[in-house]
C-alpha positions in Angstrom: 14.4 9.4 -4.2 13.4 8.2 -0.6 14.3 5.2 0.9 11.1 4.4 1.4 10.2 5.5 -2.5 13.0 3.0 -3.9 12.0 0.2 -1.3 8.3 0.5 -2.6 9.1 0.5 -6.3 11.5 -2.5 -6.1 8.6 -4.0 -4.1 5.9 -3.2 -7.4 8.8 -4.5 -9.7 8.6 -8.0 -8.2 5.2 -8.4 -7.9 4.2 -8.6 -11.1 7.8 -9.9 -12.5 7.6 -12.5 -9.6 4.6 -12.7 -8.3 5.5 -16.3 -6.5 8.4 -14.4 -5.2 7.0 -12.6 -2.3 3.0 -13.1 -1.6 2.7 -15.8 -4.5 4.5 -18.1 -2.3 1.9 -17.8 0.4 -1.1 -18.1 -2.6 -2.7 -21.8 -3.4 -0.8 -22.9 -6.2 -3.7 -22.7 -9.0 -5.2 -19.3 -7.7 -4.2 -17.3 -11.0 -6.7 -14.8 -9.9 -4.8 -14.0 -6.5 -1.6 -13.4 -8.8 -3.1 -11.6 -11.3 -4.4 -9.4 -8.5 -0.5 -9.2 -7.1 0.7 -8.3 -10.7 -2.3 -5.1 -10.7 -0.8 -4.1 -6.6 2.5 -4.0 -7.8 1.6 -1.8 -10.7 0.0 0.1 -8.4 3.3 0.5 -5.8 5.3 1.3 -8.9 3.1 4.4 -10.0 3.1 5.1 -6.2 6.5 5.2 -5.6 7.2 7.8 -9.1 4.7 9.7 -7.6 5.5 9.9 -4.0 9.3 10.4 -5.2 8.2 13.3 -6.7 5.1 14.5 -4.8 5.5 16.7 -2.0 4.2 16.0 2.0 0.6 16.6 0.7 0.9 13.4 -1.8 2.9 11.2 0.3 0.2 11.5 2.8 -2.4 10.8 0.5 0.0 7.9 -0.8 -0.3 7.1 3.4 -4.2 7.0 3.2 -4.2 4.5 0.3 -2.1 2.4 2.0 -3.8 2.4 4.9 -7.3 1.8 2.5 -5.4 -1.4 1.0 -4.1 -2.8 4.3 -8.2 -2.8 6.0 -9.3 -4.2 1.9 -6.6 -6.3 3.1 -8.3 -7.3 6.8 -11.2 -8.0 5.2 -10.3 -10.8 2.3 -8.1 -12.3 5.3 -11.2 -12.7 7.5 -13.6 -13.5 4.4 -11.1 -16.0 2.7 -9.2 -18.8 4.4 -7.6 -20.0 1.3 -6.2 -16.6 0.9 -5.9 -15.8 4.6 -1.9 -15.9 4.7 -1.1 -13.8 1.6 -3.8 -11.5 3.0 -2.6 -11.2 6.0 1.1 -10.2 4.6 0.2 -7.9 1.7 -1.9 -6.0 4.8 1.4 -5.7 7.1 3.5 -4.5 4.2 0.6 -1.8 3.2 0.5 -1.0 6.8 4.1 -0.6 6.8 4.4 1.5 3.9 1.4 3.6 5.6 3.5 4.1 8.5 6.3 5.2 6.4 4.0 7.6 4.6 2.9 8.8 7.8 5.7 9.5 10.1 
């Protein structure tokens, strides 16, 4: 497994075990619907990392390309949203990160 693999599915474990651990903590404190939507993106980097762990260059990149479609998803509830501007803004670096490690 890649670094970048393990990094990502520890990431999707605490998510939805912890979702005021990392994002959550940047959340209003009754927005169930922004946690419940943290718990669904760390299911998703959880079947992305067993994939990409896996996968060969053709499905990392594609795992590279959904990042990258999450991080803009991302840009936009940031500038639509104020009260969810912060954890917007976050999950979008951390998708573009991943991207970029996809990428590279």
């Amino acid at each position: 497994m890649r670094a970048q693999d393990a990094l990502r599915l520890g990431y999707g474990l605490a998510e939805p075990a912890a979702p005021r651990l990392l994002e959550g903590r940047l959340l209003p404190t009754d927005d169930a619907r922004g946690r419940t939507a943290l718990r669904v993106l760390g299911a998703r980097h959880v079947v992305q990392a067993a994939v990409g762990a896996v996968g060969g260059h053709g499905v990392r990149r594609l795992g590279g390309l959904v990042d990258v479609l999450h991080a803009i998803s991302m840009i936009v509830v940031a500038t639509a949203d104020p009260a969810r501007r912060t954890a917007a803004a976050a999950n979008a670096a951390t998708a573009l990160g991943f991207a970029w490690a996809e990428l590279r």
